[in-house]
CHARMM internal coordinates of N, CA and C (Angstrom, degrees):
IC EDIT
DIST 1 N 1 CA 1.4399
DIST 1 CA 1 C 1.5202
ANGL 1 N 1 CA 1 C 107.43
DIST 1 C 2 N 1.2014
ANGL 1 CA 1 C 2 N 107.83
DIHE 1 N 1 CA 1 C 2 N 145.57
DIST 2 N 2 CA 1.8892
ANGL 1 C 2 N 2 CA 108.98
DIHE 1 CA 1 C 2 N 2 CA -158.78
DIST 2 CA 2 C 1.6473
ANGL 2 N 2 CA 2 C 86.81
DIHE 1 C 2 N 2 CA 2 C -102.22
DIST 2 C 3 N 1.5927
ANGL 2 CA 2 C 3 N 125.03
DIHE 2 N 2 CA 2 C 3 N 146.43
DIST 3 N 3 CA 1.3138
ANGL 2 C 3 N 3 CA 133.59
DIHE 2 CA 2 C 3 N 3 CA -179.93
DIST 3 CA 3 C 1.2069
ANGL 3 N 3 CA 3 C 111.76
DIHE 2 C 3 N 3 CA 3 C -42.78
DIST 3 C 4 N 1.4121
ANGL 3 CA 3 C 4 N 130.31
DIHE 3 N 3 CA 3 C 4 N 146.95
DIST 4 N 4 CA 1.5701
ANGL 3 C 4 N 4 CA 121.16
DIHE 3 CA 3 C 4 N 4 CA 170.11
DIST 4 CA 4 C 1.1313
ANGL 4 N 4 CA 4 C 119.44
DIHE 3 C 4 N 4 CA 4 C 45.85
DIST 4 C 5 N 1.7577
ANGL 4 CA 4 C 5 N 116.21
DIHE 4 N 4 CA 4 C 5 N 45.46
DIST 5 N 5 CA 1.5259
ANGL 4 C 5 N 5 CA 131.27
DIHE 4 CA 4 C 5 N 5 CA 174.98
DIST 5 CA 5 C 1.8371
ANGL 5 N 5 CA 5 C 84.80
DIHE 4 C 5 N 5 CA 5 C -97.38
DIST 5 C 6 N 2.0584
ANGL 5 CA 5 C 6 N 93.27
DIHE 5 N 5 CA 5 C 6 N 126.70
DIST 6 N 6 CA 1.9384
ANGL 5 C 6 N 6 CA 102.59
DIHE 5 CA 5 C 6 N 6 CA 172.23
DIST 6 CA 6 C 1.5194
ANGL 6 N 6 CA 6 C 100.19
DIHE 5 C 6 N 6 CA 6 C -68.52
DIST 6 C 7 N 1.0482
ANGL 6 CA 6 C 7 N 121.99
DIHE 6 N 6 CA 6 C 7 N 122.02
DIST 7 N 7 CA 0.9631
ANGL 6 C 7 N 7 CA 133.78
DIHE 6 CA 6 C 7 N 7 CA 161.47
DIST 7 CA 7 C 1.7795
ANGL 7 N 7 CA 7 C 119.81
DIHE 6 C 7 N 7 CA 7 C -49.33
DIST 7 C 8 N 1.8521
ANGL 7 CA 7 C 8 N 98.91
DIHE 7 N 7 CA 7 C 8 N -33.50
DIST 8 N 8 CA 1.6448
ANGL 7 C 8 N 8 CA 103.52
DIHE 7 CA 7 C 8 N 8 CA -168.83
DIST 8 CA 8 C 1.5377
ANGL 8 N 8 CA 8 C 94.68
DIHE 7 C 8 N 8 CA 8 C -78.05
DIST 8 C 9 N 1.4028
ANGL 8 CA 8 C 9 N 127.36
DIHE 8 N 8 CA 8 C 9 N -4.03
DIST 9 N 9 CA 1.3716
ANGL 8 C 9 N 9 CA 104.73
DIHE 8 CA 8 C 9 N 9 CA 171.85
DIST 9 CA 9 C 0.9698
ANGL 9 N 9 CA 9 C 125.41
DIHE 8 C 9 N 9 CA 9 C -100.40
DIST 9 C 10 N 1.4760
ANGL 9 CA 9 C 10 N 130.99
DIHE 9 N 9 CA 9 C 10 N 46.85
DIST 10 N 10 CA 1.3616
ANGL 9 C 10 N 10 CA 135.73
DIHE 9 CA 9 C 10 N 10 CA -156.21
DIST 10 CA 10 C 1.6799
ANGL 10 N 10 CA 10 C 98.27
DIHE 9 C 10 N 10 CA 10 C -152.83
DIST 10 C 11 N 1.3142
ANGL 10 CA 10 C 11 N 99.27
DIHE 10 N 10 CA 10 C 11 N 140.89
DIST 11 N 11 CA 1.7625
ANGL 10 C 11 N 11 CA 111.22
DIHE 10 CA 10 C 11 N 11 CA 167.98
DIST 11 CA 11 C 1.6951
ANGL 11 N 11 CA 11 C 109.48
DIHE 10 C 11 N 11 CA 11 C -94.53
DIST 11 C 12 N 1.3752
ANGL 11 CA 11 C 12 N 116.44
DIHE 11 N 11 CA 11 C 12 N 171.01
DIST 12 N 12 CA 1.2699
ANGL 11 C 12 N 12 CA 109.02
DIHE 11 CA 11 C 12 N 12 CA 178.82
DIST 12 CA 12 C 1.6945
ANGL 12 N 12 CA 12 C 91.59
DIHE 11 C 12 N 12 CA 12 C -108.04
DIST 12 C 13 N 1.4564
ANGL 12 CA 12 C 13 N 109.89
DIHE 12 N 12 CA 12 C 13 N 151.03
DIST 13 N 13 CA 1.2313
ANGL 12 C 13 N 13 CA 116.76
DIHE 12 CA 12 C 13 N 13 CA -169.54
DIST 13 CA 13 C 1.7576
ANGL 13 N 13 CA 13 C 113.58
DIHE 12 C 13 N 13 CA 13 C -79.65
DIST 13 C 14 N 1.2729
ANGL 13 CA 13 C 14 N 109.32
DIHE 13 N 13 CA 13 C 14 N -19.51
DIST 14 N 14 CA 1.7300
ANGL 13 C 14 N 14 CA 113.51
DIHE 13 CA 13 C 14 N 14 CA 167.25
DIST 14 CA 14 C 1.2335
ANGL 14 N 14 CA 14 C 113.64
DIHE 13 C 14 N 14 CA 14 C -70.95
DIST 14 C 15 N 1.5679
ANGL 14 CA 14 C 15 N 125.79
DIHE 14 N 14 CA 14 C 15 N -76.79
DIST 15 N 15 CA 1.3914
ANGL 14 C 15 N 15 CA 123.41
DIHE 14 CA 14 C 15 N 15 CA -173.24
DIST 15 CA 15 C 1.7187
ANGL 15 N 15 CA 15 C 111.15
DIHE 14 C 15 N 15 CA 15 C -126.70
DIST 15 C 16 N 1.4481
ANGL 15 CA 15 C 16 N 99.44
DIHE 15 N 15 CA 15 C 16 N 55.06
DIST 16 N 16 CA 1.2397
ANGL 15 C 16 N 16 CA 109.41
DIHE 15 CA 15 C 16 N 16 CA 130.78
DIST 16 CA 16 C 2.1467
ANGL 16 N 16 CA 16 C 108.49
DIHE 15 C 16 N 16 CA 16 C 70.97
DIST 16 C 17 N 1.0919
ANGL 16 CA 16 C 17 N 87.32
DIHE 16 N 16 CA 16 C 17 N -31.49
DIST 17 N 17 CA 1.6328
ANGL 16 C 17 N 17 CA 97.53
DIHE 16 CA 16 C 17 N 17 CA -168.30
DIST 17 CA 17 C 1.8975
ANGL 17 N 17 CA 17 C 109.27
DIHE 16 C 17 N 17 CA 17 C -65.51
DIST 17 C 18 N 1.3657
ANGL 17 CA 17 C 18 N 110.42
DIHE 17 N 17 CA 17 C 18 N 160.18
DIST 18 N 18 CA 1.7273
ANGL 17 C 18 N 18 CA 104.20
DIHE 17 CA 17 C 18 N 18 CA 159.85
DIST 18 CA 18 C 1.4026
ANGL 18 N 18 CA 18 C 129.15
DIHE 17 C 18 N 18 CA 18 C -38.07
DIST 18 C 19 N 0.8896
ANGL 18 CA 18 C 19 N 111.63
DIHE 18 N 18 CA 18 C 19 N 120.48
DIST 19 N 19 CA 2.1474
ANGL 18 C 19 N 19 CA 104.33
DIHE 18 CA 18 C 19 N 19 CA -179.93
DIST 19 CA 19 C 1.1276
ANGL 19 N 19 CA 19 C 80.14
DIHE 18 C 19 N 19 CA 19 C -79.69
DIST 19 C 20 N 1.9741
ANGL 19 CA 19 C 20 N 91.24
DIHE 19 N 19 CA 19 C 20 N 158.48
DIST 20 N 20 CA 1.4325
ANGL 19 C 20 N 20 CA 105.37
DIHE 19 CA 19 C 20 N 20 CA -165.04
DIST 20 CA 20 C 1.9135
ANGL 20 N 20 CA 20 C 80.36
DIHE 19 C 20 N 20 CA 20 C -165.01
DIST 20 C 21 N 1.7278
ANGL 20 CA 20 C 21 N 112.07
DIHE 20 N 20 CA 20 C 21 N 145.72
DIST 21 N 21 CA 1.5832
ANGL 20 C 21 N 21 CA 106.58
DIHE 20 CA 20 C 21 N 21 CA -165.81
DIST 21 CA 21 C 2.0206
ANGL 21 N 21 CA 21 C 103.28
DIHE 20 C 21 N 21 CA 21 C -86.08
DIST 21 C 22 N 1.0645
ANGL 21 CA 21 C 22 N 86.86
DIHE 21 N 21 CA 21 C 22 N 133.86
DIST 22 N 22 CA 1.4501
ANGL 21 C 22 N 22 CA 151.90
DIHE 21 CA 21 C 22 N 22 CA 53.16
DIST 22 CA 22 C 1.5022
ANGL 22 N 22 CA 22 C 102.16
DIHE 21 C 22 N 22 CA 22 C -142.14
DIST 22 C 23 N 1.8777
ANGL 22 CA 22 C 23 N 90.61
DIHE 22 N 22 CA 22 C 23 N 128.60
DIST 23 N 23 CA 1.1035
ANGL 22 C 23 N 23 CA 116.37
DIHE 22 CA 22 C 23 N 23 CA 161.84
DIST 23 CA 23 C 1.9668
ANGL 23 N 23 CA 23 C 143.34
DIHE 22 C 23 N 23 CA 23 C -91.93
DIST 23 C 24 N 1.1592
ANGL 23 CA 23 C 24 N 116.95
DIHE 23 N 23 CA 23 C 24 N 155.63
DIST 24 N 24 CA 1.4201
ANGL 23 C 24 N 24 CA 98.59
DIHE 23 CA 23 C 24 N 24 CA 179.91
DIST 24 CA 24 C 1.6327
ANGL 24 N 24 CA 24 C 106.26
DIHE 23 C 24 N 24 CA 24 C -131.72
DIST 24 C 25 N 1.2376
ANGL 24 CA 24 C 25 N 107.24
DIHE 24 N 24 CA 24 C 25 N 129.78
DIST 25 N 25 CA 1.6042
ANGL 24 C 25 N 25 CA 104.23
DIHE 24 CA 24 C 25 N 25 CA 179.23
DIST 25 CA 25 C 1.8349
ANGL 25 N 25 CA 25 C 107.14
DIHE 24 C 25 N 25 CA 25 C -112.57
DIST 25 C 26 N 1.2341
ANGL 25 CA 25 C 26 N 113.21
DIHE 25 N 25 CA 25 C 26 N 155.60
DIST 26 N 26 CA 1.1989
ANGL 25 C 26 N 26 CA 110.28
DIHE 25 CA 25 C 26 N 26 CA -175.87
DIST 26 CA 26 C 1.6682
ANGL 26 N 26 CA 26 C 95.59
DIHE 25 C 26 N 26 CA 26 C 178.56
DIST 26 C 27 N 1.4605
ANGL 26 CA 26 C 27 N 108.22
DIHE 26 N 26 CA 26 C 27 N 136.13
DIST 27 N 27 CA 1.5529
ANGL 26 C 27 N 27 CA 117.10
DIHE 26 CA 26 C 27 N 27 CA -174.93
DIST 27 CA 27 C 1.3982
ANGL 27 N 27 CA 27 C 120.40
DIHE 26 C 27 N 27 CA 27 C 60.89
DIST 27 C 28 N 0.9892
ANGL 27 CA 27 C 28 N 128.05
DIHE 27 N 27 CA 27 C 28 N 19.51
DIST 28 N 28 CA 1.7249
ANGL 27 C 28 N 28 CA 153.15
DIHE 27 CA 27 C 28 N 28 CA 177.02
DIST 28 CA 28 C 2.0130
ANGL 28 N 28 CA 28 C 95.54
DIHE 27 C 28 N 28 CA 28 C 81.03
DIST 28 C 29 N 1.2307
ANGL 28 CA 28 C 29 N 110.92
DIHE 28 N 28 CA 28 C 29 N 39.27
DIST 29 N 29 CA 1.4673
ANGL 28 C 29 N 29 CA 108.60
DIHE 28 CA 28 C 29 N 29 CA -177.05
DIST 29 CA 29 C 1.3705
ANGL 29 N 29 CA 29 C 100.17
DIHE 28 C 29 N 29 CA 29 C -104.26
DIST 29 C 30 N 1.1320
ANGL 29 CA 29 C 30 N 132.61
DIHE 29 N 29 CA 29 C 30 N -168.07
DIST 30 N 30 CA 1.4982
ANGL 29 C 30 N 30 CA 159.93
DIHE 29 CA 29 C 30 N 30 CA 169.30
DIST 30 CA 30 C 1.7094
ANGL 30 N 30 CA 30 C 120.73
DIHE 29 C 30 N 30 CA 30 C -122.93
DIST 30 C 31 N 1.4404
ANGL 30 CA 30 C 31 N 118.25
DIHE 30 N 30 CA 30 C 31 N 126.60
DIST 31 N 31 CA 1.7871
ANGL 30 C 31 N 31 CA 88.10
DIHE 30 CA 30 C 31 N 31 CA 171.11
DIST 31 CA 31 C 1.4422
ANGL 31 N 31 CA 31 C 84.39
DIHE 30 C 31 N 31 CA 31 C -151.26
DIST 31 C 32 N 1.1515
ANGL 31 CA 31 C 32 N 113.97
DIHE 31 N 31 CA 31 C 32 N -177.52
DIST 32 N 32 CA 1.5620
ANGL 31 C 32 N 32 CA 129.27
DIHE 31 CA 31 C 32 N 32 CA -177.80
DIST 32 CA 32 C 1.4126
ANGL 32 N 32 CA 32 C 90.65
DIHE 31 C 32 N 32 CA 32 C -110.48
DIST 32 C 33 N 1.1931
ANGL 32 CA 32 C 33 N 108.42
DIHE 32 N 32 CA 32 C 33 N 137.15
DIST 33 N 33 CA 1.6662
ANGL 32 C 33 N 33 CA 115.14
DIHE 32 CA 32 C 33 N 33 CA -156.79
DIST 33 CA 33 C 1.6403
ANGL 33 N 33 CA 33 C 95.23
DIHE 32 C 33 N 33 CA 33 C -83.93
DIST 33 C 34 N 1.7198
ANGL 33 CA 33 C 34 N 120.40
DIHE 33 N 33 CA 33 C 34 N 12.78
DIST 34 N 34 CA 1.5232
ANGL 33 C 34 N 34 CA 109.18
DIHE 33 CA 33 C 34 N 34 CA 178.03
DIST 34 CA 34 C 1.5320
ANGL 34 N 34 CA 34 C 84.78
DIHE 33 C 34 N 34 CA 34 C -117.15
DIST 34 C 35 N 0.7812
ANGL 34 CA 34 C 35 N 137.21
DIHE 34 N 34 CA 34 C 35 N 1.51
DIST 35 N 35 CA 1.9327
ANGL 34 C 35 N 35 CA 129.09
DIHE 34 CA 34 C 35 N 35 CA 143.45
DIST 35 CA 35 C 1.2107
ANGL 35 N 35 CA 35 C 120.19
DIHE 34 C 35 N 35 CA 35 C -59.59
DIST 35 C 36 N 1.5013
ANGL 35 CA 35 C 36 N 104.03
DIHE 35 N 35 CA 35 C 36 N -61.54
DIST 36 N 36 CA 1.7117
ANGL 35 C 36 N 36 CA 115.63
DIHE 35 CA 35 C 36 N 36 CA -164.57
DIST 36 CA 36 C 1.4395
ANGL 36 N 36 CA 36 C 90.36
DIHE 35 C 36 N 36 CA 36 C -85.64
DIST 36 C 37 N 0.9823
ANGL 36 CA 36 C 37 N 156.24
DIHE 36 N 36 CA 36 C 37 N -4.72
DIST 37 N 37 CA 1.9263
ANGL 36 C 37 N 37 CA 148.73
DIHE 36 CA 36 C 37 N 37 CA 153.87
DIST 37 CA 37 C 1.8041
ANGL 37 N 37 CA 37 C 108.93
DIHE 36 C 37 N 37 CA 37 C -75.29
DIST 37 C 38 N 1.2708
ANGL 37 CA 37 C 38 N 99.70
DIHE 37 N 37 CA 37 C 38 N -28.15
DIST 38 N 38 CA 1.6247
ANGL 37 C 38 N 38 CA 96.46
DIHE 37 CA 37 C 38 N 38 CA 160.69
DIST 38 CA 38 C 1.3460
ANGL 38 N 38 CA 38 C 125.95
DIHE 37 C 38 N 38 CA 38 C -111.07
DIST 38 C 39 N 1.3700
ANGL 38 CA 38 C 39 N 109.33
DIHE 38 N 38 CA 38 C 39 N 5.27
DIST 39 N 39 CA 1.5231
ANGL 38 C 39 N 39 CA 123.75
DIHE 38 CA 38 C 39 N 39 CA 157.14
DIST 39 CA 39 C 1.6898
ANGL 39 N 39 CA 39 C 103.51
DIHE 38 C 39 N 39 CA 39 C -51.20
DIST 39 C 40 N 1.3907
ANGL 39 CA 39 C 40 N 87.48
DIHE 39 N 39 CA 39 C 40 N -49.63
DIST 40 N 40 CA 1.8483
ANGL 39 C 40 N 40 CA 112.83
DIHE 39 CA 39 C 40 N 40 CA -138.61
DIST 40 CA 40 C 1.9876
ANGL 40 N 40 CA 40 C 95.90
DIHE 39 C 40 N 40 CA 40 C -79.64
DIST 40 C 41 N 1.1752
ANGL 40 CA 40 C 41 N 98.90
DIHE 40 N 40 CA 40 C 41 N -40.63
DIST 41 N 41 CA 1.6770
ANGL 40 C 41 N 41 CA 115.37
DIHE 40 CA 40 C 41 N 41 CA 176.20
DIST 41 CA 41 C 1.6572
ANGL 41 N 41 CA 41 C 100.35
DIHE 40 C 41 N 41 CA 41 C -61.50
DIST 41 C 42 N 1.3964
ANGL 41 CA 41 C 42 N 129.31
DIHE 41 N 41 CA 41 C 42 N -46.75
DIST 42 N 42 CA 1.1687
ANGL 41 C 42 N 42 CA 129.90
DIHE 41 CA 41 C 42 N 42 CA -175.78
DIST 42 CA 42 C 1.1656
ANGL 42 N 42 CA 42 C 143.26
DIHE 41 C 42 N 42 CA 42 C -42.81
DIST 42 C 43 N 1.7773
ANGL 42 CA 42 C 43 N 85.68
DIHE 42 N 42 CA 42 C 43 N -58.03
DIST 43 N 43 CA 1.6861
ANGL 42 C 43 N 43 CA 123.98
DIHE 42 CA 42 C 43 N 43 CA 148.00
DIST 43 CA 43 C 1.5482
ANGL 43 N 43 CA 43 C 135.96
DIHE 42 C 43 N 43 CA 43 C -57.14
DIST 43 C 44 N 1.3803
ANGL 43 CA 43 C 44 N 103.23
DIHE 43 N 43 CA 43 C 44 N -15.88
DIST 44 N 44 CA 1.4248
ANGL 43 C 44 N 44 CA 95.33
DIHE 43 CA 43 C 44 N 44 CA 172.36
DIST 44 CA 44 C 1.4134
ANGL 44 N 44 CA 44 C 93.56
DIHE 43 C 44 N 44 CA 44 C -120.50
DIST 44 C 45 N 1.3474
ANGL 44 CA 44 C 45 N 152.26
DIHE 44 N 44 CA 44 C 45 N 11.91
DIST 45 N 45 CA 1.3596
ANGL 44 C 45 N 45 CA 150.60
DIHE 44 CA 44 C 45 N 45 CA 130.62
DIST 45 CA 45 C 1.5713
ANGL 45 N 45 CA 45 C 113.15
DIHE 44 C 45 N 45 CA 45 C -57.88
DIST 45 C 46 N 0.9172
ANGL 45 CA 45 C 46 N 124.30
DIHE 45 N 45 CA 45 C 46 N -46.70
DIST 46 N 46 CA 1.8286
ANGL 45 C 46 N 46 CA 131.57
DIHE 45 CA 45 C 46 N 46 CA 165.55
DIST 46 CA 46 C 1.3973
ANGL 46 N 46 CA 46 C 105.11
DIHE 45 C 46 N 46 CA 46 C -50.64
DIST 46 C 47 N 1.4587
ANGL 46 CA 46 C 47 N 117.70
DIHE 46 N 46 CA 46 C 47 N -54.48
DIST 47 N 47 CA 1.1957
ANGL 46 C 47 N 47 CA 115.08
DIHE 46 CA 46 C 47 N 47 CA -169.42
DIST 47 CA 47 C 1.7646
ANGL 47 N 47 CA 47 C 110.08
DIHE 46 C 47 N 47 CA 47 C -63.45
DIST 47 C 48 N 1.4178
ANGL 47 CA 47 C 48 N 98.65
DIHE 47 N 47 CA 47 C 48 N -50.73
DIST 48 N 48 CA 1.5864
ANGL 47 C 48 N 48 CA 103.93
DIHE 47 CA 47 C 48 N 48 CA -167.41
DIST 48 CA 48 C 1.7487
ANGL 48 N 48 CA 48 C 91.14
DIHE 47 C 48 N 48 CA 48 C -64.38
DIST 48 C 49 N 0.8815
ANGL 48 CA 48 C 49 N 145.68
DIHE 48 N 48 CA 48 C 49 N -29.41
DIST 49 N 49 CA 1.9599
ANGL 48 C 49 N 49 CA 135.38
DIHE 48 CA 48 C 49 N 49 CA -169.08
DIST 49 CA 49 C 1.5483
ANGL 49 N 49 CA 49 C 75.86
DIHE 48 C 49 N 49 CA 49 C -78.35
DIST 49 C 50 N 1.3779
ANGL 49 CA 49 C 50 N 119.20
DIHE 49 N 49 CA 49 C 50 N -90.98
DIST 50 N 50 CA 1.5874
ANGL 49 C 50 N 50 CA 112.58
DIHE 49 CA 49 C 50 N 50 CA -167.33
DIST 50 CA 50 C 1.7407
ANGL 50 N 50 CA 50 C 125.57
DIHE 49 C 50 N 50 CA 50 C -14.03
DIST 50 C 51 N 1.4208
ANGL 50 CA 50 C 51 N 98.39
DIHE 50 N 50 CA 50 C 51 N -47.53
DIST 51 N 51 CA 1.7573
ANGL 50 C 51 N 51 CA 101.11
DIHE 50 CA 50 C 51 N 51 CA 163.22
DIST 51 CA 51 C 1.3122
ANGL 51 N 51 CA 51 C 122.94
DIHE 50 C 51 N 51 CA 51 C -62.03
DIST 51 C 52 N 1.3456
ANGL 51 CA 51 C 52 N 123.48
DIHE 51 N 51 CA 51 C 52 N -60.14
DIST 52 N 52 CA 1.6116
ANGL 51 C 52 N 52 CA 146.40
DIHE 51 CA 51 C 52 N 52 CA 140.41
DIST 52 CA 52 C 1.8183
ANGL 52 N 52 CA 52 C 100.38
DIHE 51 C 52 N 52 CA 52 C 2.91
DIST 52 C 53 N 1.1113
ANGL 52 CA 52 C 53 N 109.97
DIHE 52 N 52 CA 52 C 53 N -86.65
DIST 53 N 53 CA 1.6382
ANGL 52 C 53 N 53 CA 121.79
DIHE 52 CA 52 C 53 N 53 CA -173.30
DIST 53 CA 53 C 1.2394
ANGL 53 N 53 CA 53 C 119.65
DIHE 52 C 53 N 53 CA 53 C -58.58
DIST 53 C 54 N 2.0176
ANGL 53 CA 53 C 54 N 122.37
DIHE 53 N 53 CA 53 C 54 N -44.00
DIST 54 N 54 CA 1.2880
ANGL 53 C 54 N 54 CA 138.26
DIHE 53 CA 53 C 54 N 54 CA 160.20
DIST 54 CA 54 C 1.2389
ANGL 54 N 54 CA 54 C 113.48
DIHE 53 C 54 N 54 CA 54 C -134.69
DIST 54 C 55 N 1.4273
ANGL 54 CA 54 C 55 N 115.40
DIHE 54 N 54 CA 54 C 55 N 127.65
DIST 55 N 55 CA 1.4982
ANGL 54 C 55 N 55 CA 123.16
DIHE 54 CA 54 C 55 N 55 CA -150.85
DIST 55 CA 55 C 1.5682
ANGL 55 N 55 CA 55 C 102.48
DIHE 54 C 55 N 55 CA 55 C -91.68
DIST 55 C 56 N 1.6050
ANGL 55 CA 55 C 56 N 91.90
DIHE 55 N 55 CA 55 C 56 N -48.29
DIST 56 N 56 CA 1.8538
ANGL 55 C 56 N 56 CA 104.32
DIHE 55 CA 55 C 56 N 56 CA 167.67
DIST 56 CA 56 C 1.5545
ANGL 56 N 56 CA 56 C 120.62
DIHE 55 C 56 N 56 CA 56 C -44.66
DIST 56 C 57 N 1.3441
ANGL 56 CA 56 C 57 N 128.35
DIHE 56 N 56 CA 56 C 57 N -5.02
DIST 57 N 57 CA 0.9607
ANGL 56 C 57 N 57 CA 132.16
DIHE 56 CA 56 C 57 N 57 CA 178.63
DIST 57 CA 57 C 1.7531
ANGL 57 N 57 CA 57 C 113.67
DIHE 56 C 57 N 57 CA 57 C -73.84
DIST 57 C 58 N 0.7488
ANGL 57 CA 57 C 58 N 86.28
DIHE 57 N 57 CA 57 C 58 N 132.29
DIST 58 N 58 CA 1.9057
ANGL 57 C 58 N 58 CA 90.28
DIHE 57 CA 57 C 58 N 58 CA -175.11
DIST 58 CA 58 C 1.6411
ANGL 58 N 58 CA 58 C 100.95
DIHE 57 C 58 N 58 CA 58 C -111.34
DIST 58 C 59 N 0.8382
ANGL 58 CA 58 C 59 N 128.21
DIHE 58 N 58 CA 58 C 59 N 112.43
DIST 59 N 59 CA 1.9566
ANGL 58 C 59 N 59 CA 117.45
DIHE 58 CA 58 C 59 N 59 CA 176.21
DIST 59 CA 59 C 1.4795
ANGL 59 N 59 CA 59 C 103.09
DIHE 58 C 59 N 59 CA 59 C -102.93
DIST 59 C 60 N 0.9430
ANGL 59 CA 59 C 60 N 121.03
DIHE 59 N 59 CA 59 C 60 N -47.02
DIST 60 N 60 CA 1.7307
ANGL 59 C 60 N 60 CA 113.15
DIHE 59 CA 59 C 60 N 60 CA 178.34
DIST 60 CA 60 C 1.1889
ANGL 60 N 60 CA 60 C 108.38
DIHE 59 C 60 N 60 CA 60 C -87.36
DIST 60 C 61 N 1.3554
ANGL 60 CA 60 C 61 N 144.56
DIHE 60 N 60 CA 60 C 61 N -10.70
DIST 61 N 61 CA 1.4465
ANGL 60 C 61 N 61 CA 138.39
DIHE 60 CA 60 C 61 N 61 CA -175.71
DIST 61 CA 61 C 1.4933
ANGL 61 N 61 CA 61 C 99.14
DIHE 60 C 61 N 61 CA 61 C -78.62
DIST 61 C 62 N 1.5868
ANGL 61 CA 61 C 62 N 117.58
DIHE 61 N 61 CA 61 C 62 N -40.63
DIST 62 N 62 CA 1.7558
ANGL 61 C 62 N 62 CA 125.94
DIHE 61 CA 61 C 62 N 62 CA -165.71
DIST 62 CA 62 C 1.6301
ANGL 62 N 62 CA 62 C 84.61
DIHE 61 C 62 N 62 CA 62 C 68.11
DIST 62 C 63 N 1.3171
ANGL 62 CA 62 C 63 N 121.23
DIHE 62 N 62 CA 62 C 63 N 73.67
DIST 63 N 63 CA 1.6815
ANGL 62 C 63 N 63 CA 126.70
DIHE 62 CA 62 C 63 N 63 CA 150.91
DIST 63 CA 63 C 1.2829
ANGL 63 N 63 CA 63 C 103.03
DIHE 62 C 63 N 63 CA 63 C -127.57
DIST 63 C 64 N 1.3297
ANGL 63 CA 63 C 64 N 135.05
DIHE 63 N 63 CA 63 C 64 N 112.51
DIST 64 N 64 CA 1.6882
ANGL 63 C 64 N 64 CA 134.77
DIHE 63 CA 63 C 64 N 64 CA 171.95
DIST 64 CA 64 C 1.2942
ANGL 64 N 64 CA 64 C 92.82
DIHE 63 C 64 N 64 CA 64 C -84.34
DIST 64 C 65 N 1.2808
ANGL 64 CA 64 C 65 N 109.67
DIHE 64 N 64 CA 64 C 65 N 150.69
DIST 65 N 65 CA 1.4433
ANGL 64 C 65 N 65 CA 135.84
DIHE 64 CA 64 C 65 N 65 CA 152.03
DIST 65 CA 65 C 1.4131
ANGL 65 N 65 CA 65 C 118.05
DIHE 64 C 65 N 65 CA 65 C -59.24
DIST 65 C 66 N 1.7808
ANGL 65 CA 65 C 66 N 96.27
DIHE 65 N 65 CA 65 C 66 N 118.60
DIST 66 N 66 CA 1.8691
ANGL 65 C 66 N 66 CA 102.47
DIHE 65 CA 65 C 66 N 66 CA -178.87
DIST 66 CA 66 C 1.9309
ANGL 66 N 66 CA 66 C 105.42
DIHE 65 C 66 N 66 CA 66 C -71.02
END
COOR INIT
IC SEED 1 N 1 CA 1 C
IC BUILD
């Protein structure tokens, strides 16, 4: 994010609405940091069922199952 970027001219990249602070930027996106905290909750709930169902699954290592 470049210094003294308006924040009011920016959408958040999840749901779409006005960003408004506190904000979260990441990948040249915008989010309202109560998107990207339930982005973030989502992803490590996916992950933990994904382990749950196949254990051999590695998601942060990047090891697929032979």
């Amino acid at each position: 994010m470049q210094y003294r970027t308006r924040i009011e001219d920016h959408k958040c990249a999840a749901c779409y609405q006005a960003l408004t602070i506190p904000a979260h930027y990441q990948n040249r996106e915008y989010y309202h940091k109560a998107c990207w905290d339930n982005a973030v909750l989502a992803l490590a709930n996916a992950e933990r069922i994904a382990r749950e169902v196949n254990p051999s699954l590695f998601i942060h290592e990047g090891v697929m199952p032979s």
